[in-house]
C-alpha positions in Angstrom: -48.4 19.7 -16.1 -47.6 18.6 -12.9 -43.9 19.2 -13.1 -44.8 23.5 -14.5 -47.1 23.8 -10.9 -43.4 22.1 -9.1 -41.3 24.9 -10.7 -44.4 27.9 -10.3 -44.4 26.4 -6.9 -41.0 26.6 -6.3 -41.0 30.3 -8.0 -43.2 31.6 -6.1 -41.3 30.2 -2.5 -38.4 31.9 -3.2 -40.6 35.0 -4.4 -41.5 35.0 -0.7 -38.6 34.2 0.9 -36.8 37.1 -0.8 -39.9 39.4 -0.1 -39.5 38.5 3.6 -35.5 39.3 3.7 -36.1 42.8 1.7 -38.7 43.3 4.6 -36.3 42.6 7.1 -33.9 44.6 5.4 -36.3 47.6 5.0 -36.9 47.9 9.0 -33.3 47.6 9.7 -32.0 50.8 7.1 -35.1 52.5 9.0 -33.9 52.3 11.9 -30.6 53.4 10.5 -31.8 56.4 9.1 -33.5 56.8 12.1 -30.6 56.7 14.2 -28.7 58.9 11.7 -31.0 61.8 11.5 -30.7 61.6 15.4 -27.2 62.2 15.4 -27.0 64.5 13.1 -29.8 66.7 14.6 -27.6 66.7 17.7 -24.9 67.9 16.0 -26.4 70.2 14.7 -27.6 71.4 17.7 -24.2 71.5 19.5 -22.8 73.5 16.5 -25.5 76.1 17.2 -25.0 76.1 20.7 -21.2 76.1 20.3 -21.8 79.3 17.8 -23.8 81.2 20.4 -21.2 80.9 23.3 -18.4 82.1 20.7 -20.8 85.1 19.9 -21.1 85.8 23.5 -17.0 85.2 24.0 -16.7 88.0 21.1 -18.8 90.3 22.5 -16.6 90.3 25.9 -13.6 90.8 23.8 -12.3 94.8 24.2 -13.1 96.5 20.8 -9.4 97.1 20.0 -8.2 94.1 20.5 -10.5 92.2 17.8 -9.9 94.5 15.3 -5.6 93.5 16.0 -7.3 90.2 15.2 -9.5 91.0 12.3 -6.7 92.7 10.6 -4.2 90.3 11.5 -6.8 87.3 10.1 -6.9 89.7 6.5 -3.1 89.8 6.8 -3.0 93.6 7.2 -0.9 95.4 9.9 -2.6 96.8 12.7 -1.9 100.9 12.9 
């Protein structure tokens, strides 16, 4: 009897030593995704500001001049 209370004893330690590294564990890949979703929010936010400044570069281009380049981009020859 005495030696089944040892081993349920000793069970139930290493239940709670694991439970405490899985806790552990859990707060440091939160703060990963954290730190991820971070990132990738500010990259998505330089993308979009990136786009709008090419949008406003286009709009500066002469009209001729991107349509050389949208018909030399479809491989067709400019008239």
């Amino acid at each position: 009897m005495d030696a089944d209370l040892k081993r349920l004893e000793d069970k139930i330690g290493k239940l709670i030593s694991l439970c405490v590294i899985l806790r552990e564990e859990n707060v440091q890949l939160r703060d990963d995704l954290n730190q991820a979703q971070q990132s990738s929010n500010t990259l998505k936010s330089n993308m979009l500001l990136a786009s709008e400044k090419l949008e406003i570069l286009l709009e500066t281009i002469p009209g001729d001049i991107t349509a050389l380049s949208t018909e030399t981009s479809l491989g067709t020859e400019p008239l």
